[in-house]
C-alpha positions as CSV (number, residue, x, y, z in Angstrom):
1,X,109.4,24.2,185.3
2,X,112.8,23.3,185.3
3,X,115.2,24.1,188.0
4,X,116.9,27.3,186.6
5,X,113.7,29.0,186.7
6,X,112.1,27.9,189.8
7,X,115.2,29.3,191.5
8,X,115.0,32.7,190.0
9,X,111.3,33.0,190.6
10,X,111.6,32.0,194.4
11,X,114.6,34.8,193.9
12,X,112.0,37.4,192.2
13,X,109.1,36.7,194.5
14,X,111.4,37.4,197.7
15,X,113.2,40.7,196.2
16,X,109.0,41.8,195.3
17,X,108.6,40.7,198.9
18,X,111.6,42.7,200.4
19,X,110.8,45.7,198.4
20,X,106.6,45.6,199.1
21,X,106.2,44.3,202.4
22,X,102.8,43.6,203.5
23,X,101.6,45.7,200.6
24,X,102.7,42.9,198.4
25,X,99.0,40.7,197.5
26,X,100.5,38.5,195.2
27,X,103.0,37.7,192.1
28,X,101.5,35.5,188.9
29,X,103.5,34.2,186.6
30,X,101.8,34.2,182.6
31,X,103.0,34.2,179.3
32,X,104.4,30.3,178.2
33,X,105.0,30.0,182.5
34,X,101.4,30.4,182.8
35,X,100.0,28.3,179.8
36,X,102.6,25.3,180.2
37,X,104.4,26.0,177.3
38,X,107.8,27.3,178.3
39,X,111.0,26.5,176.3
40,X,114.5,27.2,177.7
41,X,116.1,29.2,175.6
42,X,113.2,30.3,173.2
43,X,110.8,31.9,175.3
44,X,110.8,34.9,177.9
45,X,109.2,35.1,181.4
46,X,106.3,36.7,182.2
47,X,105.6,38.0,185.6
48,X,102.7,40.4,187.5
49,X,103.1,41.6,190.5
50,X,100.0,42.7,192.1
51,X,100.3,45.1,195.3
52,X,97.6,46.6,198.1
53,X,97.5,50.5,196.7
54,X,99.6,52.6,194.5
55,X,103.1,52.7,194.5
56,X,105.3,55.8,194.7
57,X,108.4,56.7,192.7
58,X,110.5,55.4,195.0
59,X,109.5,52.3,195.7
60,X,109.0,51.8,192.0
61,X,112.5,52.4,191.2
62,X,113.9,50.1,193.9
63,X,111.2,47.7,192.9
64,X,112.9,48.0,189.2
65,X,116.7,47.9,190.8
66,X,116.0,44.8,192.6
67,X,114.7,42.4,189.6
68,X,116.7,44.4,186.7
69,X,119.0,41.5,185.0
70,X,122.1,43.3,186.3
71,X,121.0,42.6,189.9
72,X,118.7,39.4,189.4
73,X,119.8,37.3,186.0
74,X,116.9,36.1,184.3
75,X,118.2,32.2,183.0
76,X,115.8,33.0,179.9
77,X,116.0,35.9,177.1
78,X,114.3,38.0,179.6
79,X,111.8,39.3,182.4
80,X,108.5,41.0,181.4
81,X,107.4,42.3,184.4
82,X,104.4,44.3,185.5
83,X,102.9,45.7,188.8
84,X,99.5,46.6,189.3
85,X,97.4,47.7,191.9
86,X,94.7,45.2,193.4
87,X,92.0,47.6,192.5
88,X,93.1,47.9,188.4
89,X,93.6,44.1,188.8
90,X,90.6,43.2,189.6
91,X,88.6,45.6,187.3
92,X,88.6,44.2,184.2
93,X,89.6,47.4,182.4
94,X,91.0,47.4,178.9
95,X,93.4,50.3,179.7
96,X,97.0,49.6,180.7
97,X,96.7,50.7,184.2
98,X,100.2,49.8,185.3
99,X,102.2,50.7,188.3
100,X,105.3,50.4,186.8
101,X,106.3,47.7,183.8
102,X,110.0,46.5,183.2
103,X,111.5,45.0,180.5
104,X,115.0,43.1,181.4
105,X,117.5,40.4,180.3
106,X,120.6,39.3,178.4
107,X,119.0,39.5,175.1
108,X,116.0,42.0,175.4
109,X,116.1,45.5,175.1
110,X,115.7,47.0,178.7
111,X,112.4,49.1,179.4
112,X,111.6,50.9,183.0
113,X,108.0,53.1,182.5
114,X,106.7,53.9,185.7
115,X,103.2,55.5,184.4
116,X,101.4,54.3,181.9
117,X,100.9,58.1,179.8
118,X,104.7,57.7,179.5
119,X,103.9,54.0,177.6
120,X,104.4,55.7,173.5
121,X,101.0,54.8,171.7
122,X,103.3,53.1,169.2
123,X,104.4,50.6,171.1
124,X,100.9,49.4,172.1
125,X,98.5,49.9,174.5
126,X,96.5,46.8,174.0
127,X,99.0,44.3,175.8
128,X,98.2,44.8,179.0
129,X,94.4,43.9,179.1
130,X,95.2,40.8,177.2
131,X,97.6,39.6,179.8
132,X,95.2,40.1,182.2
133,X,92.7,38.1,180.7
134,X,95.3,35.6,180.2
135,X,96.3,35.6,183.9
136,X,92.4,35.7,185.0
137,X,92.0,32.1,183.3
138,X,95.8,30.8,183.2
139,X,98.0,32.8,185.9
140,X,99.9,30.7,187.8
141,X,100.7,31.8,191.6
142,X,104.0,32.0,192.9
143,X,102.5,34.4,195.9
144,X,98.9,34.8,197.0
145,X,95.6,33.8,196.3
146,X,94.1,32.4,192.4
147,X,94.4,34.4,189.8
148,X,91.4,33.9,188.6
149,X,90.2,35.9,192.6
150,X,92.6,38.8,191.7
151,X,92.2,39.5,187.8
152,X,89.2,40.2,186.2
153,X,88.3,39.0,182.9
154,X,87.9,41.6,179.7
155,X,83.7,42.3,178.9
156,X,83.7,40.6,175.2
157,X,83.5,44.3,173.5
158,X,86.7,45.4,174.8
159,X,88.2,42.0,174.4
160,X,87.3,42.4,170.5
161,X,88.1,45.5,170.5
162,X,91.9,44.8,171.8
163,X,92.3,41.8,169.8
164,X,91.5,43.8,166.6
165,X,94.1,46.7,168.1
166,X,97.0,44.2,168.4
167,X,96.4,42.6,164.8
168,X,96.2,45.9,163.5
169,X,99.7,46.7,165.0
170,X,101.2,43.7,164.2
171,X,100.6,44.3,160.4
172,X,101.6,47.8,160.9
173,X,105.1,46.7,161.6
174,X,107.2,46.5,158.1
175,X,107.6,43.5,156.6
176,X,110.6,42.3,153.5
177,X,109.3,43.3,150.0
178,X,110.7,39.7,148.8
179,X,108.5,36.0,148.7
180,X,110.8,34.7,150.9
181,X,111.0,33.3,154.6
182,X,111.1,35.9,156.9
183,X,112.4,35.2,160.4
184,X,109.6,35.9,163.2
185,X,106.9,35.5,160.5
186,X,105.8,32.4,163.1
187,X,105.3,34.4,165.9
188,X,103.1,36.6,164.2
189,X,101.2,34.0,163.0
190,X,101.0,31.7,166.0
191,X,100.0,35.1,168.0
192,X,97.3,35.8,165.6
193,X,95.8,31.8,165.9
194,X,95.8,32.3,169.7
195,X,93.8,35.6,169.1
196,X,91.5,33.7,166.8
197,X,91.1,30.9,169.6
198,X,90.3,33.1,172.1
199,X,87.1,34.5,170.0
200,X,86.0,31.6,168.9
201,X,86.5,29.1,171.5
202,X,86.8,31.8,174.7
203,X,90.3,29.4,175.5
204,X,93.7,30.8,175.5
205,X,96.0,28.9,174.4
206,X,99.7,28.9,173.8
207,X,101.2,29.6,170.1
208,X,101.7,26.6,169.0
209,X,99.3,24.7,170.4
210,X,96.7,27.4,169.2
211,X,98.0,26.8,165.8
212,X,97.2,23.0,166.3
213,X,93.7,23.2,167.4
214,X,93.2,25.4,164.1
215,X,94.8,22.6,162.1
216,X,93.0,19.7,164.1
217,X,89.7,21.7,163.0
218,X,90.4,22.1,159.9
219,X,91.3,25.3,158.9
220,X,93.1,25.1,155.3
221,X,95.3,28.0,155.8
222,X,98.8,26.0,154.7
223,X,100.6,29.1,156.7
224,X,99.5,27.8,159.9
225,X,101.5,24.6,159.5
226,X,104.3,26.5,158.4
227,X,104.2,28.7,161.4
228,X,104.4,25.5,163.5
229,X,106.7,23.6,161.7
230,X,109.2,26.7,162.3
231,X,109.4,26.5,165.9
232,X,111.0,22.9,165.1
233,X,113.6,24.5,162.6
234,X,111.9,24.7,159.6
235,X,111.5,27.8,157.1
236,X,109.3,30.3,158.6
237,X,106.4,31.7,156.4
238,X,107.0,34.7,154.0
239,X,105.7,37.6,156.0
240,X,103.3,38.5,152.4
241,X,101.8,34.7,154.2
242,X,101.5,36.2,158.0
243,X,100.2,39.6,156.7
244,X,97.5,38.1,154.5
245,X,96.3,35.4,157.4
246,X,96.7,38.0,160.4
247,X,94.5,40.3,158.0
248,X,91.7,37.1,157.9
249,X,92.1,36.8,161.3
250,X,91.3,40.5,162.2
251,X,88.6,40.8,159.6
252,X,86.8,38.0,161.3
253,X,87.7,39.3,165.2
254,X,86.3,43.0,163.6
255,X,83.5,41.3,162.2
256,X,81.4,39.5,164.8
């Protein structure tokens, strides 16, 4: 972690703190913070914040005014952040169950929902169980006890279930009509490896080094090499490539 981001972490998990109190149990960070694999510059941080009991509007919206970008800068393309209560954390519920979720930084759009029913079904509802599977095996604490004694793990059926939900949206999302590269194509197909990972090996992984253990084993899809040569500045896949491998991917996620 390099010294940019430790700072502003110490500065987020003290602003959580001023805001919470004693009612703050911990803060976690995930995403490529949580599975080793952040890049300056490339990748965003991701950050639950796990409380004692529910929070109410107003502590929400101070919670949000003290780690918005315009109040905290985030030194990376932006803060994910979400709060939860101890109780949904430790659950293992599929649903989102958030407290409040905020989206924040120089080059993300910003998002404040402070209820989950206000979360549009078109965006995704599937997110937030993942990360909390993610943070059950790989959360890394800034604040408080192990994740792994805070956040529950998904029960396989609703892990499939959510991993098939998130492929599905991903190729609901529109694509270019041509055969050529199509910027992003590598995240899509880097996300869907680490969802084909997780089934088969119960491991999360981060992108690209999902991507690797699939080539390492042998997988012949071409794509997948692709994917990973673009996040060293090569051509991306065609997204007709990302569609037809996230579409293998969910068929064999749907399947088992």
């Amino acid at each position: 972690m390099d010294n940019d981001l430790q700072h502003y972490l110490d500065g987020l998990v003290a602003a959580a703190r001023d805001v919470l109190g004693a009612d703050l149990v911990g803060a976690y960070a995930a995403g490529s913070v949580g599975l080793g694999a952040y890049q300056a510059g490339r990748s965003d941080v991701d950050v639950a914040v796990v409380s004692a009991g529910p929070l109410s509007d107003a502590t929400k919206r101070t919670l949000v005014a003290r780690l918005r970008h315009e109040a905290l800068p985030c030194p990376a393309r932006g803060l994910e952040l979400v709060a939860y209560r101890r109780a949904v954390a430790a659950s293992g519920t599929p649903e989102p169950g958030f407290e409040v979720e905020l989206n924040t930084g120089s080059d993300m759009p910003f998002r404040c929902t402070l209820d989950p029913a206000d979360r549009p079904a078109a965006d995704g509802r599937f997110w937030y169980g993942l990360d909390r599977s993610i943070l059950h095996q790989s959360g890394l604490p800034l604040l408080g006890p192990p994740a792994k004694e805070v956040f529950a793990d998904l029960a396989p059926a609703d892990l499939r279930r959510l991993l098939v939900d998130a492929l599905t949206w991903w190729l609901a999302l529109p694509t270019p009509p041509d055969d050529k590269p199509a910027p992003g194509t590598q995240d899509a197909v880097l996300g869907a490896c680490r969802s084909l990972v997780r089934h088969r090996d119960g491991v999360w992984l981060a992108k690209v080094a999902a991507g690797q253990r699939l080539i390492d084993a042998g997988d012949p899809a071409e794509v997948i090499r692709q994917a990973v040569a673009a996040r060293h500045d090569g051509p991306p896949p065609t997204g007709a490539q990302a569609r037809a491998f996230q579409q293998r991917v969910r068929d064999e996620i749907a399947a088992a």
